[in-house]
VOPAGU-2260 file (C-alpha; in pm, 1 decimal, decimal comma):
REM VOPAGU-2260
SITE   aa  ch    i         X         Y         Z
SITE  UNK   A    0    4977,8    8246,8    -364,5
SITE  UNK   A    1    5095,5    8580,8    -486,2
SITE  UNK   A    2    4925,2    8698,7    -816,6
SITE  UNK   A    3    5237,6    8902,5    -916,1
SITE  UNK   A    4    5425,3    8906,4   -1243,2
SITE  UNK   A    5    5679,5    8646,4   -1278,6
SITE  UNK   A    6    5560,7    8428,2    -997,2
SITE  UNK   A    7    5209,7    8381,3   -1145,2
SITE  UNK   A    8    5444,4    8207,9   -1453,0
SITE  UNK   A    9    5593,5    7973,5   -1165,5
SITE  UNK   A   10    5241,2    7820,0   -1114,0
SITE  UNK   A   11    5098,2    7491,7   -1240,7
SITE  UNK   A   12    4817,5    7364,8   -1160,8
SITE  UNK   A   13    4666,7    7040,5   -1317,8
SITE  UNK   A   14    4371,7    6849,8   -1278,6
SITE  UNK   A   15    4257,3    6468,9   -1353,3
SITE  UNK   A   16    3926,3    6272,0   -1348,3
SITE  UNK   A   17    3688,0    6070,1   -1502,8
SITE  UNK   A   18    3636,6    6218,4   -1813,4
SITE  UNK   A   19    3945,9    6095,7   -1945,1
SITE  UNK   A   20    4091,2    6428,4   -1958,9
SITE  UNK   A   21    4414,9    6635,4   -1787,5
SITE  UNK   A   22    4318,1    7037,0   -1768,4
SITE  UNK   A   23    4596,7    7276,2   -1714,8
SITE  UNK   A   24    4485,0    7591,7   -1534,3
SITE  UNK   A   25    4565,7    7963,7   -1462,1
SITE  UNK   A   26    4561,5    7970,0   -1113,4
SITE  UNK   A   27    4461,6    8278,3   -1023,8
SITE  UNK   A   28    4255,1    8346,6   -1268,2
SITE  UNK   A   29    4050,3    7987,7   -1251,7
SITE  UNK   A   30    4101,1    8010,2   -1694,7
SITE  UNK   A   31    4208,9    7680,3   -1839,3
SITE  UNK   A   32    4504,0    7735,4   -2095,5
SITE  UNK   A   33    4518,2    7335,7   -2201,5
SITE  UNK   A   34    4341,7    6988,4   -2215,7
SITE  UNK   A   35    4584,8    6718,1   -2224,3
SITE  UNK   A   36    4404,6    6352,8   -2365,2
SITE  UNK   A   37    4415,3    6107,0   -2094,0
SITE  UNK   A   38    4241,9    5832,2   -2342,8
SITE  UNK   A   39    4269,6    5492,7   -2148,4
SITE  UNK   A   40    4130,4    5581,5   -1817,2
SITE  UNK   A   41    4023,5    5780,0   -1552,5
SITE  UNK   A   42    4354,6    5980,8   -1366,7
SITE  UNK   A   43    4377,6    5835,9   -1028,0
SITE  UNK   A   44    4717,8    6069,7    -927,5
SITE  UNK   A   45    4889,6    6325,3   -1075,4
SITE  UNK   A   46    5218,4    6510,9    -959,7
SITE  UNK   A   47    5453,9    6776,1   -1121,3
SITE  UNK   A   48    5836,6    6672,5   -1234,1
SITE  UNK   A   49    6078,7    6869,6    -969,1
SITE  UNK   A   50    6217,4    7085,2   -1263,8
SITE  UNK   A   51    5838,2    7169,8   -1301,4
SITE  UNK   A   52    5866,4    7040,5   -1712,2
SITE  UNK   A   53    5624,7    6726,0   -1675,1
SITE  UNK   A   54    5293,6    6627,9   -1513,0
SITE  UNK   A   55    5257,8    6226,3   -1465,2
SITE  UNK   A   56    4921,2    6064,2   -1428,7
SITE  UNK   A   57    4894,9    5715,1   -1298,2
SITE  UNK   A   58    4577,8    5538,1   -1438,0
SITE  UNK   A   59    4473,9    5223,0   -1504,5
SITE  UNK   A   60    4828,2    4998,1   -1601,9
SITE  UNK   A   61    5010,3    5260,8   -1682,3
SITE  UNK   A   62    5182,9    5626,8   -1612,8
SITE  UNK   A   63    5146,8    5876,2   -1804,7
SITE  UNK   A   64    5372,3    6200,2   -1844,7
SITE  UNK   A   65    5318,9    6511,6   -2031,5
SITE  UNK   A   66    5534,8    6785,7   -2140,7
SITE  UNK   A   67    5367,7    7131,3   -1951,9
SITE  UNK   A   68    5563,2    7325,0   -2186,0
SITE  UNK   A   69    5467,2    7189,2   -2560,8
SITE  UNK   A   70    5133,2    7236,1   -2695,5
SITE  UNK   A   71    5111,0    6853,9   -2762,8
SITE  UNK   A   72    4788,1    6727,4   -2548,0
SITE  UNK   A   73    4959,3    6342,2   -2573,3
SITE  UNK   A   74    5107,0    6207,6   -2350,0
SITE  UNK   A   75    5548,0    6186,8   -2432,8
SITE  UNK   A   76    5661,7    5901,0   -2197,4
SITE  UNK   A   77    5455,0    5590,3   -2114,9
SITE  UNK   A   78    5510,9    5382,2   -1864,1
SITE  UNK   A   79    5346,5    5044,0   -1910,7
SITE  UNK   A   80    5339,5    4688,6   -1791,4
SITE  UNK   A   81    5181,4    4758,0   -1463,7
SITE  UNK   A   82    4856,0    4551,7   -1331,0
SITE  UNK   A   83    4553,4    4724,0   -1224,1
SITE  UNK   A   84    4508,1    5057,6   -1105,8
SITE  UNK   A   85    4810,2    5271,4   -1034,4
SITE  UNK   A   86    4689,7    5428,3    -721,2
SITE  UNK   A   87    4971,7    5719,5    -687,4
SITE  UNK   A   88    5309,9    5913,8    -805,3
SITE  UNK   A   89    5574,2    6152,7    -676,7
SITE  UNK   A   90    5911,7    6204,7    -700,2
SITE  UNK   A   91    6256,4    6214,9    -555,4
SITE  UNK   A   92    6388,1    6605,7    -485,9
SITE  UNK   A   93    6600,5    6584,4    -745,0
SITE  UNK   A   94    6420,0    6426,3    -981,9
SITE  UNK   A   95    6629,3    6078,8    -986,7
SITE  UNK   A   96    6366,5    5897,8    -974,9
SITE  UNK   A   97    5998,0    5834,1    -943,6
SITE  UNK   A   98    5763,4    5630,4    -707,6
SITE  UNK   A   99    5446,2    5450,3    -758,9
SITE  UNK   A  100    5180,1    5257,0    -574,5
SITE  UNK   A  101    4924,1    5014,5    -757,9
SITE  UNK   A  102    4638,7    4789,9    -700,9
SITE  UNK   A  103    4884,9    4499,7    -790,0
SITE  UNK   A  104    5019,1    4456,8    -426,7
SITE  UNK   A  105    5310,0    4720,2    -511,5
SITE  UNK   A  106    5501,4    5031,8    -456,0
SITE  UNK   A  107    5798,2    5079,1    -729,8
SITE  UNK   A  108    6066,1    5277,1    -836,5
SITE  UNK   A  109    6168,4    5392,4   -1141,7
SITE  UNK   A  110    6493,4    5560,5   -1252,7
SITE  UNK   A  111    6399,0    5863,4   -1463,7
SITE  UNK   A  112    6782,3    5878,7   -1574,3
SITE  UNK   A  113    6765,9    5530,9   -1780,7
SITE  UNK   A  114    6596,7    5502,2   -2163,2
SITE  UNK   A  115    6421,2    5210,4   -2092,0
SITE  UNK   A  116    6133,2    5346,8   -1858,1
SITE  UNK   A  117    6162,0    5040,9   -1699,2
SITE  UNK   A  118    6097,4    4961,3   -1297,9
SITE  UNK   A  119    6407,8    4944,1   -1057,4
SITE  UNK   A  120    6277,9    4797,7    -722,7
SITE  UNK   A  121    5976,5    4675,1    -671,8
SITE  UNK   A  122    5807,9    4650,0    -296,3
SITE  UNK   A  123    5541,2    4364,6    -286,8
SITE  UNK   A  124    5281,5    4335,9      -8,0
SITE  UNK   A  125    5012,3    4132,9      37,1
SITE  UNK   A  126    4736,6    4366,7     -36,8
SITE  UNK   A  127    4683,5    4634,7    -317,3
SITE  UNK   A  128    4822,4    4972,6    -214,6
SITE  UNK   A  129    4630,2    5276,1    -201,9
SITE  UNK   A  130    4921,3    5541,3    -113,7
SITE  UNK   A  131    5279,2    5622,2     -85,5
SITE  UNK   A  132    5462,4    5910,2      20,0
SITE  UNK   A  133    5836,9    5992,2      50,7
SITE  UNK   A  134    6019,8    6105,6     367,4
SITE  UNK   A  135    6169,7    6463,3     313,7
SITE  UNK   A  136    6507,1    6262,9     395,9
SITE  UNK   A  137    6433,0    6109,8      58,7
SITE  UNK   A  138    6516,4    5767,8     183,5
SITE  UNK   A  139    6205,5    5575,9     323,8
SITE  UNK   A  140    5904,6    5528,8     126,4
SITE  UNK   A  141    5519,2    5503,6     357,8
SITE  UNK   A  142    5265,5    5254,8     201,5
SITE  UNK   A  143    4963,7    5208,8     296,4
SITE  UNK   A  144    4768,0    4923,4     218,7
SITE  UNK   A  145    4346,0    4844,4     236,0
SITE  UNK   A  146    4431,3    4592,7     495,3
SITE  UNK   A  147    4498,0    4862,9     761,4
SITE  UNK   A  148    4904,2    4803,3     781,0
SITE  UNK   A  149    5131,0    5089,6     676,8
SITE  UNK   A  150    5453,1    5001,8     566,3
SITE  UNK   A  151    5817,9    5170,7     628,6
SITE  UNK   A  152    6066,4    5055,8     391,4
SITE  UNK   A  153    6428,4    5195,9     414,3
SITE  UNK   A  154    6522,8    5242,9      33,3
SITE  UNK   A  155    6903,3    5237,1     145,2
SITE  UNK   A  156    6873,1    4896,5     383,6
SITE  UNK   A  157    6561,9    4715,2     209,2
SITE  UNK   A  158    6458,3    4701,6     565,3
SITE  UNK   A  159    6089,3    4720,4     595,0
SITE  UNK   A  160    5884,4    4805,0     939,1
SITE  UNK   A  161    5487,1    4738,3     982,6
SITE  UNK   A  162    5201,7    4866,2    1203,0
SITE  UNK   A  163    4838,6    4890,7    1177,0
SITE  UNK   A  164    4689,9    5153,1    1351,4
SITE  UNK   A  165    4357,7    5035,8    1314,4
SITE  UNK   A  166    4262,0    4660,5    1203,0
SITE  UNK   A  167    4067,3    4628,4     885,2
SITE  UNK   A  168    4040,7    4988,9     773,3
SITE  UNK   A  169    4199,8    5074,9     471,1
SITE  UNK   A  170    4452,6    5327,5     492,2
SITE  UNK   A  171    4351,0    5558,2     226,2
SITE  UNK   A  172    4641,7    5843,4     249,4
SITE  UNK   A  173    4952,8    5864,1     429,3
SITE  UNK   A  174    5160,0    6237,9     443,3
SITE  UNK   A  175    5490,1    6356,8     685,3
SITE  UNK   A  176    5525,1    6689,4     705,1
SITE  UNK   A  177    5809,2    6894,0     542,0
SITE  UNK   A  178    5989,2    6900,4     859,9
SITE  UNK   A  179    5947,1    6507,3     936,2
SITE  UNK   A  180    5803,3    6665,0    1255,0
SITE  UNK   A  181    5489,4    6435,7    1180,8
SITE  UNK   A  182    5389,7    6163,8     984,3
SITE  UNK   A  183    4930,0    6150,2     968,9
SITE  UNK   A  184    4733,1    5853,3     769,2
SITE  UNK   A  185    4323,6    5852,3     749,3
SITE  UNK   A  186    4129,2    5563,6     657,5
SITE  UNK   A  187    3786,4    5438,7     548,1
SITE  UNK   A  188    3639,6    5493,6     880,8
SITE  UNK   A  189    3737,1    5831,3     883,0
SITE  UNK   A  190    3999,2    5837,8    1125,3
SITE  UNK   A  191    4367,7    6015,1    1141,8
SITE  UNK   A  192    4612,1    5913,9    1333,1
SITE  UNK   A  193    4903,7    6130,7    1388,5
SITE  UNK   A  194    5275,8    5984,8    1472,0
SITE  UNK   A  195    5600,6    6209,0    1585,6
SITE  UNK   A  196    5875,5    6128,7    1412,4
SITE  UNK   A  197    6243,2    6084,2    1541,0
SITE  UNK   A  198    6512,9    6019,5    1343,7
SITE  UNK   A  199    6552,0    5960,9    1004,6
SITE  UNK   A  200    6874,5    6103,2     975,6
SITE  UNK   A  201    7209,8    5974,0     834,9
SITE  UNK   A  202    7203,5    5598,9     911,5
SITE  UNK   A  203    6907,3    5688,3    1166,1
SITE  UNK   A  204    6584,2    5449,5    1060,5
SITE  UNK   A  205    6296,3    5664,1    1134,6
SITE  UNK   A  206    6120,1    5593,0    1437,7
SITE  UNK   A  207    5711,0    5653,9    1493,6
SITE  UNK   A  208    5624,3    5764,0    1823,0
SITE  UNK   A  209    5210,8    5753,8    1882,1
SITE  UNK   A  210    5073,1    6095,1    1921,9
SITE  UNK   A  211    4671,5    6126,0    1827,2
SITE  UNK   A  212    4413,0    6011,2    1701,1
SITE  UNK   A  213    4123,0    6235,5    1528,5
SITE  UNK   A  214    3819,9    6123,3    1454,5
SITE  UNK   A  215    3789,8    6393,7    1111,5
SITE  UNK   A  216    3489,0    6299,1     908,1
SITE  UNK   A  217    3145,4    6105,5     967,5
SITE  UNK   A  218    3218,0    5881,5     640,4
SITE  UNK   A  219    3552,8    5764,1     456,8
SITE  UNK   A  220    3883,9    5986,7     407,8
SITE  UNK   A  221    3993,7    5990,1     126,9
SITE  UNK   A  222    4331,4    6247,4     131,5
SITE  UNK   A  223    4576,6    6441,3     368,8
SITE  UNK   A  224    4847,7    6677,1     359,2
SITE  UNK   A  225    5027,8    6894,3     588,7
SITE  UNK   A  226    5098,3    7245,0     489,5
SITE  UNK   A  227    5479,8    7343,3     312,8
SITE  UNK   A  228    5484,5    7541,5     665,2
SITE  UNK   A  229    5412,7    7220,2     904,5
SITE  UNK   A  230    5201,1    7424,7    1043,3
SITE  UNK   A  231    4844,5    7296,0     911,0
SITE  UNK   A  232    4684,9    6913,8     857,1
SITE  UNK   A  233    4407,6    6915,3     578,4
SITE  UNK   A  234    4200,5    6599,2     563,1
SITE  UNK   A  235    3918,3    6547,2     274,5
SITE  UNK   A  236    3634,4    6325,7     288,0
SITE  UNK   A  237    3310,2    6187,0     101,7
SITE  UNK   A  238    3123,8    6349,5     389,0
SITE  UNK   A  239    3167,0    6645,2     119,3
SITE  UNK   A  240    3447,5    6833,3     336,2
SITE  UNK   A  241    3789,9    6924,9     349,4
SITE  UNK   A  242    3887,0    6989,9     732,8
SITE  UNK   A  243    4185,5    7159,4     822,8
SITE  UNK   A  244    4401,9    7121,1    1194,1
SITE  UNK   A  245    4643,9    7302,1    1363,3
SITE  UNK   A  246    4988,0    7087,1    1455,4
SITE  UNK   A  247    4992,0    7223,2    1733,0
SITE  UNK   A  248    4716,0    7066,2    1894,8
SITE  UNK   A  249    4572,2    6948,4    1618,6
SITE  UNK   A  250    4281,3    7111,9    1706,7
SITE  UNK   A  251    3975,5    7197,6    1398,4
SITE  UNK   A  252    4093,7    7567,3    1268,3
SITE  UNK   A  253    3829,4    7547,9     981,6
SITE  UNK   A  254    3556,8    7334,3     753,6
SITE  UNK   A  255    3605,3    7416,7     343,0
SITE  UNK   A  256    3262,5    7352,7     263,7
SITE  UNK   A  257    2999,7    7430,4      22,1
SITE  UNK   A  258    2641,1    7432,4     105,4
SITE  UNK   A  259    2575,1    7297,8    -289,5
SITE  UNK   A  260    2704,4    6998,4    -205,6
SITE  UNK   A  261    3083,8    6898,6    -377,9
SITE  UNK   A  262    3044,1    6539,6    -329,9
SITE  UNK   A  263    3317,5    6335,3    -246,9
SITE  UNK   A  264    3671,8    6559,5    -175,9
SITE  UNK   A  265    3903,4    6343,4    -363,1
SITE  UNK   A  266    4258,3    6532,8    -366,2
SITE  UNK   A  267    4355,2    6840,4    -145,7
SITE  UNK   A  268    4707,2    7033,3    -228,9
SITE  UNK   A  269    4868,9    7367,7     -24,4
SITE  UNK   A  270    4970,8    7698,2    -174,4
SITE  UNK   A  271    5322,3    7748,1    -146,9
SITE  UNK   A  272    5258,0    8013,3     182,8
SITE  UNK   A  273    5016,6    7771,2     305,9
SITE  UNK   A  274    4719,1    8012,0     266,6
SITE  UNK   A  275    4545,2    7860,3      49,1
SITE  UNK   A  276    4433,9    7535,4      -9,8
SITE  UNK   A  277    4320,2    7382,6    -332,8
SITE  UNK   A  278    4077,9    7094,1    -376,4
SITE  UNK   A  279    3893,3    6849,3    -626,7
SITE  UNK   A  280    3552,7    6695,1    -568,5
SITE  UNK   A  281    3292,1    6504,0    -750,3
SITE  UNK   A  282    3056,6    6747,4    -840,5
SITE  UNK   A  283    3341,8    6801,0   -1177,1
SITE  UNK   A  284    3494,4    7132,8   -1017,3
SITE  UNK   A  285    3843,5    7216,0    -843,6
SITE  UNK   A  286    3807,0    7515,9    -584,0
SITE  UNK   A  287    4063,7    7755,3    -433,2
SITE  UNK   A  288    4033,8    7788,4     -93,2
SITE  UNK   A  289    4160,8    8066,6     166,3
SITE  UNK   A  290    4230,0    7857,6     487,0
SITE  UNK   A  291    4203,2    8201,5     706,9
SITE  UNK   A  292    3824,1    8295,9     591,3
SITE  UNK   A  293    3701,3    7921,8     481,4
SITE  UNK   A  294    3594,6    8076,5     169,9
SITE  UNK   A  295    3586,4    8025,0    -190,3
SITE  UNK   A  296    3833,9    8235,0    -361,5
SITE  UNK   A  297    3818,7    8050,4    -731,4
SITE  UNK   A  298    3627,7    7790,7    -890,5
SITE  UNK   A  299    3813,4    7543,5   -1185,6
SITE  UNK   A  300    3523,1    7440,2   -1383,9
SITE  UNK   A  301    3531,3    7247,8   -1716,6
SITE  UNK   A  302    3579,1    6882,7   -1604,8
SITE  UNK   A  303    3280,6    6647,7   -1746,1
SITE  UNK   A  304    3313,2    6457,9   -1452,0
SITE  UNK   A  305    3448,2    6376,6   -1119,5
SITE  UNK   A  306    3823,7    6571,8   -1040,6
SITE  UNK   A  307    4004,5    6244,0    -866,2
SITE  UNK   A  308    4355,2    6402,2    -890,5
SITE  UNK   A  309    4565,2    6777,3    -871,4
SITE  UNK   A  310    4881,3    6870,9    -910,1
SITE  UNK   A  311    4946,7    7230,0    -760,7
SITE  UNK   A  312    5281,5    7394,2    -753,0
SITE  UNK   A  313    5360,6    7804,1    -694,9
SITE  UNK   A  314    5683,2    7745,1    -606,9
SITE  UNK   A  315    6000,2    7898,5    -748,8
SITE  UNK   A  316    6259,0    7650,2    -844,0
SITE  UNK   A  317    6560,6    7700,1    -642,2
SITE  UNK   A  318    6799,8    7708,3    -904,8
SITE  UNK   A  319    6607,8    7965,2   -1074,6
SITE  UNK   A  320    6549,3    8169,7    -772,7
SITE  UNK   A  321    6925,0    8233,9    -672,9
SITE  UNK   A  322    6991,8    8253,6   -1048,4
């Protein structure tokens, strides 16, 4: 996370909680330039457009997006007509499309390209969804449910797979790493488990070979994300921790701690060189992290209450990059 010039303009980093409220900060310099108005409910998820122009935020029956670049704190698109708690967001590469998971026993898609904002394909289960996540192949959607069963659906086939790693613990947060080396989910009880992946390419359904299981944190996970450079794991917790593994061996490489107490870790995100880790607890403040020293580098304070969601991006579009 380079402080320099231009690049510093490249960064985005937004936070969502409790207090109703969306805060847009300067990364490096832990300043908040805007407060977007988040009225109806808490922010649950939150994740940056691909062409880096919107924020979403999935709350209670409805998703939210806001333009970064306007000074209007409302909200410009609203996506409504969904039951219960929207649980998370993200996006295709390319910014086709976006994906949702919900309370209401759902993951969905919805084409950004149409007018009418309305919901393509919907995936039903038979439990509410706490987390999805896209394979880099940008073809197969993970959902995790609180029953315990993870769900692979092949967007191209309709095809879905199950398996429950561990019976009645809800899977709280599923991620595969940039290189679909490795796909980890953590649950209630704390636990990761860690899958290889084969592959996933072409036609290729992706296959999930068994490869660990951690036990991470004393009390419920609640998040985890592998590192742009597949090299790193970060899991949070309510045990008041984000810990963060080597893929190698997934081995502990360091404990992002502080001894004030931060509550409950709620969302985790990498810098774009993987040194850094950002995350956003319930004691109201986001923190920048260096993974190499385990210390505080920058604290985001201004949040009333609990910081559920982030959104952190330092990376330079492609397009612009070669442009």
């Amino acid at each position: 996370m380079s402080e320099g010039g231009s690049r510093s303009n490249h960064m985005i980093l937004a936070t969502g909680g409790y207090d109703h409220t969306i805060k847009l900060w300067q990364a490096h310099t832990g300043m908040c330039t805007r407060t977007l108005q988040h009225a109806d409910s808490q922010v649950n998820a939150l994740a940056i457009t691909p062409d880096k122009q919107m924020v979403a935020a999935a709350g209670h029956q409805h998703i939210r997006m806001y333009d970064l670049n306007s000074a209007n704190p409302n909200p410009v698109i609203n996506y409504d007509g969904v039951n219960k708690n929207v649980t998370g967001v993200g996006f295709q590469e390319e910014g086709k499309w976006m994906y949702t998971a919900g309370e209401d026993n759902s993951a969905r898609i919805w084409d950004l390209r149409s007018r009418n904002l309305q919901c393509q394909r919907i995936f039903q289960v038979t439990a509410p969804v706490n987390c999805v996540c896209l394979h880099p192949n940008q073809s197969e959607l993970v959902v995790g449910d609180q029953t315990g069963v993870i769900h692979l659906w092949d967007l191209k086939t309709d095809h879905n797979e199950q398996l429950i790693p561990e019976a009645d613990a809800s899977i709280q947060s599923i991620a595969i790493d940039p290189e679909a080396s490795y796909m980890a989910a953590v649950n209630n009880k704390g636990h990761c488990y860690i899958w290889g992946l084969t592959g996933g390419v072409g036609d290729e359904p992706t296959k999930l070979n068994p490869k660990q299981r951690i036990d991470a944190h004393q009390r419920y996970a609640l998040k985890c994300k592998f590192s742009p450079d597949s090299t790193l794991l970060v899991t949070t917790s309510a045990d008041q921790s984000a810990r963060v593994w080597k893929t190698a061996d997934f081995s502990l490489v360091q404990e992002l701690k502080v001894d004030n107490g931060q509550r409950w870790v709620w969302d985790v995100a990498f810098s774009a060189d993987s040194q850094y880790i950002i995350t956003a607890s319930s004691d109201n403040i986001a923190r920048l992290w260096s993974v190499e020293t385990g210390t505080v580098q920058r604290e985001y304070t201004g949040h009333q209450k609990a910081v559920t969601a982030l959104a952190f991006s330092d990376q330079v579009n492609s397009t612009e990059s070669s442009s």
